[in-house]
C-alpha positions as CSV (number, residue, x, y, z in Angstrom):
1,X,111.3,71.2,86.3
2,X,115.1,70.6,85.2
3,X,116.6,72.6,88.2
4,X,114.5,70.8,90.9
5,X,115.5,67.8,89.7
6,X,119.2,69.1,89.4
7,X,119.0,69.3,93.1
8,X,117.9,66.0,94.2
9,X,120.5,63.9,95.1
10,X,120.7,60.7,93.2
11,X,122.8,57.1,94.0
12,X,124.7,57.5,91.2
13,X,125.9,61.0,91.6
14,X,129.2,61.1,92.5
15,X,129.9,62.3,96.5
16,X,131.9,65.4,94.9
17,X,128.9,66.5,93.4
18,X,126.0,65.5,95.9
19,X,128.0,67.7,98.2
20,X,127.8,70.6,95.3
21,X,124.0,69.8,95.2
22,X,123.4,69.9,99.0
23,X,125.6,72.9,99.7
24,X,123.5,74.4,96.5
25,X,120.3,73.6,98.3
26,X,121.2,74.8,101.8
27,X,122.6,78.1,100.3
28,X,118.6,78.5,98.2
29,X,117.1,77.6,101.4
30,X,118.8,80.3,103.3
31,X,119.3,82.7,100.9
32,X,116.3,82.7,98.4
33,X,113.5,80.8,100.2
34,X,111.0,82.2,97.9
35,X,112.6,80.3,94.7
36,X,112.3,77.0,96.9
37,X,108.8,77.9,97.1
38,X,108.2,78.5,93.8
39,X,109.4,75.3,92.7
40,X,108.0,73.3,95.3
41,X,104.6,74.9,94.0
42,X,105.9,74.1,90.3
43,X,106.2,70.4,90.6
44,X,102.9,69.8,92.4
45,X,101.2,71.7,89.9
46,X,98.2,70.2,87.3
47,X,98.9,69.7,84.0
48,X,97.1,73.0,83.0
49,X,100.1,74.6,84.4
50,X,102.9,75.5,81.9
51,X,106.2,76.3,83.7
52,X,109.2,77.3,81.4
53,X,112.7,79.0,82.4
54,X,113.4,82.2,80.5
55,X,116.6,83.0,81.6
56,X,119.4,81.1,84.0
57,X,121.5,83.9,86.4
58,X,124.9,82.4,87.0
59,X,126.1,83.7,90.5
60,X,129.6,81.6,91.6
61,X,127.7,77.9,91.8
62,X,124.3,78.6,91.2
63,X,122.2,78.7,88.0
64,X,119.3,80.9,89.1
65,X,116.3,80.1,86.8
66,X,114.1,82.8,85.8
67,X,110.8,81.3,85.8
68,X,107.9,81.4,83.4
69,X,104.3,80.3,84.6
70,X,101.2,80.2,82.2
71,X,97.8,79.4,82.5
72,X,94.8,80.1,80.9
73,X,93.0,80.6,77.7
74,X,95.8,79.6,74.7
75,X,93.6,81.9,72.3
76,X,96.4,84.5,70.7
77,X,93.4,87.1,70.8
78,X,92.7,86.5,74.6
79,X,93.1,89.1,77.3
80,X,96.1,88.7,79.1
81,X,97.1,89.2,82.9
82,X,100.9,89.6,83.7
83,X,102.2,89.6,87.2
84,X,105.4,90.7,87.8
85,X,107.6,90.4,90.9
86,X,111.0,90.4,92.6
87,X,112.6,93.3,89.8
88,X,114.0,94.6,92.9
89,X,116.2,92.3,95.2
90,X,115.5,93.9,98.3
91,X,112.1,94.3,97.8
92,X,110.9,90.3,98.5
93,X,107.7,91.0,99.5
94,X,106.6,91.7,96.0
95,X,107.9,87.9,94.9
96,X,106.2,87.2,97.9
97,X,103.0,88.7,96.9
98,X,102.8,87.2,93.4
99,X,103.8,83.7,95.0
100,X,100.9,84.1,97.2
101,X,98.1,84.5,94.5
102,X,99.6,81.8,91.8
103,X,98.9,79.4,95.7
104,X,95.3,81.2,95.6
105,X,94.7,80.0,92.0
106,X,96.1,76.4,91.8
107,X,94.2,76.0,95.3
108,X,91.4,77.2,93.9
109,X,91.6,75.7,90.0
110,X,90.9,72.1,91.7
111,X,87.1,73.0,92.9
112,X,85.9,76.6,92.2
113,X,84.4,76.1,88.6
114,X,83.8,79.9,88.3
115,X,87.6,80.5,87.7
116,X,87.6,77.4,85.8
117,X,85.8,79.1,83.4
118,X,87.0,82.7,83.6
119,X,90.1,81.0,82.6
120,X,89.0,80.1,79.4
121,X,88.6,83.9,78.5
122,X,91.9,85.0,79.4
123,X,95.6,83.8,79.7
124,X,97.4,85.0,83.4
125,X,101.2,84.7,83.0
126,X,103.7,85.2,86.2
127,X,107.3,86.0,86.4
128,X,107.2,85.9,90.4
129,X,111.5,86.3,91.2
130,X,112.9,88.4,87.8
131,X,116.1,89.6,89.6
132,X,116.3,86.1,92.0
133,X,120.6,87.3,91.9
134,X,119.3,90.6,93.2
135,X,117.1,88.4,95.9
136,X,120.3,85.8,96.7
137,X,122.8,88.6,97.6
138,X,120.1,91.0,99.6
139,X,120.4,94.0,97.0
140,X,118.2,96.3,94.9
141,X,120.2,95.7,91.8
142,X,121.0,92.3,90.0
143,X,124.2,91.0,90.3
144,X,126.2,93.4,88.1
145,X,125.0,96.5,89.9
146,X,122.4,97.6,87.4
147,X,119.1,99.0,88.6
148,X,116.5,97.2,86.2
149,X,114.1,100.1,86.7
150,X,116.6,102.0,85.3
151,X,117.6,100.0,82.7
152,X,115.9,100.3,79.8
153,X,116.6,102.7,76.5
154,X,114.5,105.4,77.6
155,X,115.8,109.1,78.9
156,X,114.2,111.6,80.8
157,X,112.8,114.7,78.7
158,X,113.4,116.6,82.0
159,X,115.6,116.5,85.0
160,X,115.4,113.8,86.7
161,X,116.0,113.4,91.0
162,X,119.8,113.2,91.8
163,X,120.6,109.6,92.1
164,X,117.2,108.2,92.7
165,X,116.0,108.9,88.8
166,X,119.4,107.0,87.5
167,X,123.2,107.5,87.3
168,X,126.0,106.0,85.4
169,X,128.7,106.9,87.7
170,X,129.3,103.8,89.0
171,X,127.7,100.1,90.0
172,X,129.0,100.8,93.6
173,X,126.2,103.5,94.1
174,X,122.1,103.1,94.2
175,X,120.2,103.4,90.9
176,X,122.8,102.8,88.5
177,X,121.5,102.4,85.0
178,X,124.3,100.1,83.4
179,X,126.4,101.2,80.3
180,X,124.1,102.1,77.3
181,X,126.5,100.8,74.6
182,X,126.0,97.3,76.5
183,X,122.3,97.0,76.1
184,X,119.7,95.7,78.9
185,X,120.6,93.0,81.6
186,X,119.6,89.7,81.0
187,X,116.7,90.0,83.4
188,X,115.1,93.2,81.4
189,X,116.3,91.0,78.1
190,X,113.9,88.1,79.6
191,X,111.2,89.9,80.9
192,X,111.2,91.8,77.4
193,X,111.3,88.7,75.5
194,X,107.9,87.3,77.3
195,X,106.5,90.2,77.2
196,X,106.9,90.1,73.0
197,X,105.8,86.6,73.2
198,X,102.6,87.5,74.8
199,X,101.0,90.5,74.8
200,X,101.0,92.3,71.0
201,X,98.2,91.2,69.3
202,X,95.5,91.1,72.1
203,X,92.4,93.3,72.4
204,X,93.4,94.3,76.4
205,X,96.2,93.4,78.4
206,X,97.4,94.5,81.9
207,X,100.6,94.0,83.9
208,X,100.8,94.6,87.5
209,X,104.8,94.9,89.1
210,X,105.0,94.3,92.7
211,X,107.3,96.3,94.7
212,X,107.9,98.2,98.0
213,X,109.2,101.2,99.2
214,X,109.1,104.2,101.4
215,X,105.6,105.4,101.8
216,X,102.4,105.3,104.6
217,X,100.0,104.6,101.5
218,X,99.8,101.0,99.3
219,X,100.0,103.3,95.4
220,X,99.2,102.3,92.1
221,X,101.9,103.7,89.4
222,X,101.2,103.8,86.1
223,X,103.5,105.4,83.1
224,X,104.9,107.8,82.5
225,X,108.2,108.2,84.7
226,X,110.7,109.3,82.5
227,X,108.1,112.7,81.7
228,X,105.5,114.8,82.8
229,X,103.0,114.3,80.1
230,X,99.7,112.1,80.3
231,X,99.9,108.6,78.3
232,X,97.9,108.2,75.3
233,X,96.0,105.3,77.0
234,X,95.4,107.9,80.0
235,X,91.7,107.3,79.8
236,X,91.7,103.6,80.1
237,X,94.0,104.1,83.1
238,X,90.9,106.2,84.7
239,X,88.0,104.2,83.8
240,X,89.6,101.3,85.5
241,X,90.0,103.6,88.6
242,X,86.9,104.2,88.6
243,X,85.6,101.0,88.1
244,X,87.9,99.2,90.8
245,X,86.2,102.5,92.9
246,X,82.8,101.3,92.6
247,X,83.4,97.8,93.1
248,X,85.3,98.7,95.9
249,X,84.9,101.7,97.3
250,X,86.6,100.8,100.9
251,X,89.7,100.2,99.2
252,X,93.3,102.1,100.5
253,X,95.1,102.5,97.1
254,X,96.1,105.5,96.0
255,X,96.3,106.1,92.0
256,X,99.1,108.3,90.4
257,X,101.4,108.7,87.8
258,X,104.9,107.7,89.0
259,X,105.6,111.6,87.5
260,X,104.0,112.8,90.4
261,X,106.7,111.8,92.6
262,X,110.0,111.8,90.3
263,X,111.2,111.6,86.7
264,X,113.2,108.8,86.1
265,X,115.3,107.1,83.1
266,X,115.2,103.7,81.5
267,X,112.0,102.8,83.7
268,X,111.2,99.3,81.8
269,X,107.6,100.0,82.0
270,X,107.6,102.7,80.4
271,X,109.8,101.3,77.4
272,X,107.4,98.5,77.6
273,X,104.4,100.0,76.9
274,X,105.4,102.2,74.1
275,X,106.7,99.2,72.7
276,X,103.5,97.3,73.0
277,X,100.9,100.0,72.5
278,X,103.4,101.3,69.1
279,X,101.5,99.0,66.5
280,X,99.0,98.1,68.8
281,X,95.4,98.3,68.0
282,X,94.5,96.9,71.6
283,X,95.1,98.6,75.3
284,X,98.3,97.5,77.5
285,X,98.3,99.6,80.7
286,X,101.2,98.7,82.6
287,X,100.9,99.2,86.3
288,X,102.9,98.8,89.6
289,X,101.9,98.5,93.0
290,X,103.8,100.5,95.7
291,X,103.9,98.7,99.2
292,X,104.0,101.2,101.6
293,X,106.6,100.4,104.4
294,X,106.7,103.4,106.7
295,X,103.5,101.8,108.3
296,X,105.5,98.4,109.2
297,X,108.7,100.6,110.3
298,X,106.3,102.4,112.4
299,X,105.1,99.6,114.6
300,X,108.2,98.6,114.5
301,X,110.9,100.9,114.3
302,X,114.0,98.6,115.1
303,X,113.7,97.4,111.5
304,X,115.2,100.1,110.7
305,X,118.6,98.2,112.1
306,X,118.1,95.9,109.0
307,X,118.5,96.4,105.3
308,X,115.6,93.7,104.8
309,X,113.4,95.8,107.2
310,X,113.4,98.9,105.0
311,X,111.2,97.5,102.8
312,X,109.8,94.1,103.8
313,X,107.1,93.1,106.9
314,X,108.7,91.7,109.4
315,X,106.8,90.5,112.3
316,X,104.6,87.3,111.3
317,X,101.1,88.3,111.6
318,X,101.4,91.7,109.4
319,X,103.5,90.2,106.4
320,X,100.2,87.5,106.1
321,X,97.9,90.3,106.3
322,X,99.9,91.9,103.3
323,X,99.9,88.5,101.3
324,X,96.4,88.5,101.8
325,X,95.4,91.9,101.5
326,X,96.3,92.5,97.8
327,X,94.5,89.1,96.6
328,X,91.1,91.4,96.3
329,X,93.3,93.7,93.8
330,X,94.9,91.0,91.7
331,X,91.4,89.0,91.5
332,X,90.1,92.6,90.2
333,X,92.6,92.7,87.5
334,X,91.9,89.3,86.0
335,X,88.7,89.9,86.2
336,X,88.3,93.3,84.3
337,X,90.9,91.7,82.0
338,X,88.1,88.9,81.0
339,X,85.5,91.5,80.8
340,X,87.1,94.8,79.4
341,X,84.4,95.0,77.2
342,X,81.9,96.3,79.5
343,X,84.0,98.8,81.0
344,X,86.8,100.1,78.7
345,X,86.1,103.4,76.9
346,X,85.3,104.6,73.2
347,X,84.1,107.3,71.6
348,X,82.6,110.3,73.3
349,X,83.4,108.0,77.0
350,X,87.1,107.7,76.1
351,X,87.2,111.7,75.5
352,X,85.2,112.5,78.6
353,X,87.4,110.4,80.7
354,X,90.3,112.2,79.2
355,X,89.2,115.6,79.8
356,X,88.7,113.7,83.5
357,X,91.7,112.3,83.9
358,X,94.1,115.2,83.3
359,X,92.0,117.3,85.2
360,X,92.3,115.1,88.2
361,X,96.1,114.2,87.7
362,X,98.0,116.7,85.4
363,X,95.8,120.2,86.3
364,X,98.6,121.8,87.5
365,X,101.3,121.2,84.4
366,X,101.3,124.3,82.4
């Protein structure tokens, strides 16, 4: 934990800098909370716990660590669980989110022997704050103005929404993609690099993205944005549906392609799993949760005043009850990871589910 320990003042640190250190910390404390958080959570963690900084954001000051947290089986040929959050500066309820279940798991690692043994069957990695420049300075983008949802070297094979599916007009307007001839932002270059560190080679993997945006429904994304067209993996995407369905059938989530709504360039996911799934015998389905935040606008319309309140809870008692509520889904997840066996589909199934899944979400493309 080199950057909590950077921060700590020390007796023989010279005044200049313990002022640097403490102006450092009262700026993280008022600015990024969550990465306080984080670390705080970081040092008190067991041993079991593997914490590793991918990437350092230098914003004036500040080094901004890009944190890395493993746990779980070390087996190459385990299922995986990745949890994503905080691509999107503004959006700090899906850092939030992904804070909130690595507490649920180290809480619960210390007595509930259940998880202590699912974890041998499967390794859960967590990037919680990926854009924490983004988080710092309030914004979508990361400090140079570059939408990392739009960043990635993927097009769209049709037109895209005006603005909202990428532009390269300038990083002074939403959604800019960066310049192509200067390759992906650091962030998408460190979330790339962990995700070819961990996932190719493994019989199942699954990556869930936390954000929030405009909507009265919590969704579930899954590629493809930048075109129309099912995924190969389609069927896979359905079975778990349908399986997360049955176990819970009260649930609120709605299931769609992100296609459904908009085409998009350079989405990373997308990039990502055609990457991963290229020489691939295994399944990665990449997915993204969708925090609906015309409901908390709603009860509360004045938050419309505030940047933050666009897309982040803001009255106490209804951000805990959306750090709690998504714990059932994210358990789900590490749970089907551990047994995809029993419920992923071959054969005949996989076709059937196919037929299935383009009929329920692509029956109207010609």
């Amino acid at each position: 934990m080199t950057e909590l320990r950077a921060l700590t003042p020390h007796a023989s640190i010279p005044r200049e800098q313990e002022g640097r250190d403490r102006r450092q910390r009262h700026l993280l404390r008022t600015f990024l909370p969550e990465l306080v958080d984080l670390e705080r959570i970081l040092a008190e963690a067991p041993e079991a716990v593997a914490t590793s900084v991918v990437d350092r954001i230098t914003l004036d000051e500040l080094a901004l660590p890009v944190y890395r947290v493993d746990l779980g089986s070390c087996r190459p040929d385990a299922p995986a669980v990745l949890m994503v959050g905080g691509v999107h500066g503004l959006e700090r309820i899906g850092a939030q989110v992904v804070i909130a279940w690595l507490k649920t798991l180290l809480a619960r690692l210390a007595w509930d022997k259940t998880l202590q043994g699912l974890l041998q069957q499967v390794r859960i990695t967590l990037m919680p704050i990926v854009n924490p420049g983004g988080m710092f300075l309030n914004q979508r983008s990361n400090p140079n103005g570059v939408d990392l949802m739009r960043n990635a070297p993927i097009a769209a094979q049709e037109r895209s929404a005006f603005l909202l599916g990428g532009q390269r007009l300038s990083a002074r307007l939403p959604w800019y993609t960066g310049r192509p001839d200067e390759g992906m932002e650091p962030e998408s270059q460190a979330l790339a690099a962990v995700i070819e560190d961990l996932l190719p080679g493994r019989p199942f993997s699954v990556a869930l993205d936390c954000h929030s945006g405009f909507g009265w429904q919590d969704q579930i994304w899954f590629p493809y944005a930048y075109r129309r067209r099912p995924m190969r993996r389609i069927a896979s995407v359905m079975a778990l549906k349908l399986t997360w369905e049955q176990t819970y059938p009260n649930h609120a989530y709605r299931f769609e392609p992100q296609s459904r709504h908009y085409l998009t360039h350079g989405d990373l996911w997308d990039y990502f799993y055609k990457q991963v799934n290229r020489d691939n015998a295994g399944v990665f389905l990449p997915l993204t949760l969708e925090m609906g935040s015309w409901r908390w606008i709603r009860k509360r319309p004045r938050q419309l005043l505030r940047l933050q309140g666009l897309f982040n809870p803001m009255v106490p008692h209804r951000h805990k009850r959306v750090l709690r509520s998504h714990l059932s889904w994210m358990d789900f997840l590490l749970n089907a990871a551990a047994s995809h066996e029993n419920w992923l589909p071959t054969g005949d199934q996989e076709s059937m589910l196919r037929e299935a899944a383009i009929m329920h979400w692509y029956r109207d493309l010609d």
